[in-house]
C-alpha positions as semicolon CSV with decimal commas, in nm:
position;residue;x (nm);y (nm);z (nm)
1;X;-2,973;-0,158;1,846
2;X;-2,772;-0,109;2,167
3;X;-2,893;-0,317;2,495
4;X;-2,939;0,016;2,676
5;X;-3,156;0,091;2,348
6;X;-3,359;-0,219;2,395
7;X;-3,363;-0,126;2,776
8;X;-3,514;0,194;2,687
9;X;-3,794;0,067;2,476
10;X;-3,929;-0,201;2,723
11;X;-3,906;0,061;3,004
12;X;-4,160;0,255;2,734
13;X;-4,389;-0,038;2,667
14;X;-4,399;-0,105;3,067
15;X;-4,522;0,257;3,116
16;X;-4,256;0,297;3,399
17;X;-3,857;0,469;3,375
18;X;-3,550;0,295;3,403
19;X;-3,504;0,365;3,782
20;X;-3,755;0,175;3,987
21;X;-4,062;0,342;4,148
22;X;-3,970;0,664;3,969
23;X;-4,189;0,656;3,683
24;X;-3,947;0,876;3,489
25;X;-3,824;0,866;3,172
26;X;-3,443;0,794;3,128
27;X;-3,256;1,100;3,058
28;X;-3,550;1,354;3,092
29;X;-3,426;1,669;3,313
30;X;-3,642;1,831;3,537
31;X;-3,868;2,087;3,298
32;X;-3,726;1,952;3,009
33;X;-4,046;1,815;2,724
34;X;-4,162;1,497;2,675
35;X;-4,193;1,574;2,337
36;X;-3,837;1,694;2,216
37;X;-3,726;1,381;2,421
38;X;-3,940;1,084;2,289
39;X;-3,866;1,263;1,919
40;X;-3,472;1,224;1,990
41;X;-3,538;0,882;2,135
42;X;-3,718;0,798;1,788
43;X;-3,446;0,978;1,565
44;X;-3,183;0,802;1,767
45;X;-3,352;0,467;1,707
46;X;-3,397;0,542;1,284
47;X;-3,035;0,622;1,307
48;X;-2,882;0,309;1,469
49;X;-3,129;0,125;1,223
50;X;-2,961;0,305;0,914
51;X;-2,691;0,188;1,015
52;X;-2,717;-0,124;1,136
53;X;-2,886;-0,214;0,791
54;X;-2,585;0,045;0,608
55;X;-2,350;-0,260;0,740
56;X;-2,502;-0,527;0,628
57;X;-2,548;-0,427;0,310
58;X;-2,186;-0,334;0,317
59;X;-2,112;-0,647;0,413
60;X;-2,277;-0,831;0,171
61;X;-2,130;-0,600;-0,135
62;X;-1,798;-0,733;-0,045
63;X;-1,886;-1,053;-0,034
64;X;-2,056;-1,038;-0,344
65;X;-1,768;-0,877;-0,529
66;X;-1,557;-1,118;-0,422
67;X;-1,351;-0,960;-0,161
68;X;-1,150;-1,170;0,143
69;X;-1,445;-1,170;0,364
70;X;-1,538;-1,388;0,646
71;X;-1,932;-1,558;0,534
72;X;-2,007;-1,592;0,932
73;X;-1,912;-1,184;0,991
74;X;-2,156;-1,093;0,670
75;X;-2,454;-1,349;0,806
76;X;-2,422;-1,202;1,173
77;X;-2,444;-0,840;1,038
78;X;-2,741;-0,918;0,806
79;X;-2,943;-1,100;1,107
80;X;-2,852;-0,808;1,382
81;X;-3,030;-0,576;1,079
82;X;-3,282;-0,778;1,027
83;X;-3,408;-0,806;1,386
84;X;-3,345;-0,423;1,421
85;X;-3,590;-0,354;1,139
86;X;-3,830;-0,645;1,286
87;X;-3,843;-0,472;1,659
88;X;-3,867;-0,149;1,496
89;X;-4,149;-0,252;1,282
90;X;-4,310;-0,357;1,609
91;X;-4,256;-0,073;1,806
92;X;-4,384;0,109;1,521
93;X;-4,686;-0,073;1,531
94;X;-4,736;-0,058;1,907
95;X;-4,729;0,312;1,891
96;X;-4,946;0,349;1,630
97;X;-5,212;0,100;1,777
98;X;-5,147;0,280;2,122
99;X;-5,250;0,644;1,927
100;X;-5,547;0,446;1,750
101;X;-5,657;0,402;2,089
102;X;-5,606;0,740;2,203
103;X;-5,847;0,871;1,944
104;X;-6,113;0,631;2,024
105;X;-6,125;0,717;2,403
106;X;-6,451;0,926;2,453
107;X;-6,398;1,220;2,667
């Protein structure tokens, strides 16, 4: 995941936008929905995972088959995969604690 990316995500979890006192979201035009947006944020997030984890495991092919490959270059690409699945897996779970909530409010 991309620092911007990472940005993004804490911006979420604060409840408040990337510009200061605006409380809107980054990149959301006037009118445009929440929903189409938050879904792209999501896709864009699955799709830097792929292939974040598509490297690694790249990587580690070529090492494994013997190929002139520098060990540090594989390691670095199979820990920035690793901790892209781990925040994803917590961001996951965030969101799906934060709609668990949702349905519990009482109206």
């Amino acid at each position: 995941m991309t620092q911007l990316s990472i940005e993004s995500i804490a911006a979420v979890a604060a409840g408040q936008g990337m510009v200061s006192g605006t409380g809107a979201m980054p990149g959301v035009a006037q009118g445009a929905s929440a929903p189409d947006t938050f879904a792209n944020l999501i896709r864009n997030q699955i799709s830097d995972l792929n292939s974040s984890v598509g490297a690694a495991e790249t990587a580690m092919q070529a090492l494994a088959s013997g190929k002139p490959v520098e060990l540090h270059e594989v390691m670095v690409s199979m820990e920035r995969a690793r901790l892209s699945v781990q925040t994803f897996v917590q961001v996951r779970n965030k969101l799906v604690e934060s709609y668990q909530d949702l349905m519990r409010m009482q109206m």
